[in-house]
C-alpha positions as CSV (number, residue, x, y, z in Angstrom):
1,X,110.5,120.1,99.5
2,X,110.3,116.5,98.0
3,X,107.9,115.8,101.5
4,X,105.4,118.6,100.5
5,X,105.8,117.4,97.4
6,X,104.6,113.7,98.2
7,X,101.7,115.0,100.7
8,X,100.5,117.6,97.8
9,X,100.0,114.3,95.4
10,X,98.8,112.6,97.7
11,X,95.8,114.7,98.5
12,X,95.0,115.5,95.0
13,X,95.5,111.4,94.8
14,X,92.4,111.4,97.3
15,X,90.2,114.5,96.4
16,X,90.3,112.9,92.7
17,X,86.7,112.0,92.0
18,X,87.7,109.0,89.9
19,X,89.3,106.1,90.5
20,X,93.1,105.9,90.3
21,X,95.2,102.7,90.6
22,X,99.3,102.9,89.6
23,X,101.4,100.0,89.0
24,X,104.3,99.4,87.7
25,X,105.9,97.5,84.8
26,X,105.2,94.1,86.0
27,X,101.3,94.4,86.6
28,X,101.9,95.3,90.6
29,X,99.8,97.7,92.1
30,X,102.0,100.3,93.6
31,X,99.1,103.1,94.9
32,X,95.2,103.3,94.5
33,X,92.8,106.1,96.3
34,X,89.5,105.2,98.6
35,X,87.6,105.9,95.0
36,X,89.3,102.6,93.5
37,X,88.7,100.7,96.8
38,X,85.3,101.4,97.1
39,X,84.7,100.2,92.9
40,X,87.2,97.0,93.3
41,X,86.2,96.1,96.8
42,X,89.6,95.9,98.0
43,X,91.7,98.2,100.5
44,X,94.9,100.0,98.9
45,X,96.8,97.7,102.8
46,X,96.0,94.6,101.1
């Protein structure tokens, strides 16, 4: 359940047609879709 969970917000992460960037309480970039690597330039691996 919690795995079709994870793969179900993850595609709605990617079909989003905004950019979306998480982080976490210290300023960390925990998860960002293609739309926020293609405004900032960078890849969500880096």
């Amino acid at each position: 359940m919690l795995e079709h969970a994870s793969r179900a917000a993850d595609a709605v992460l990617e079909a989003a047609p905004d950019a979306i960037v998480g982080v976490d309480s210290g300023g960390r970039i925990l998860l960002m879709n293609a739309q926020a690597e293609r405004l900032f330039g960078y890849a969500a691996t880096s």
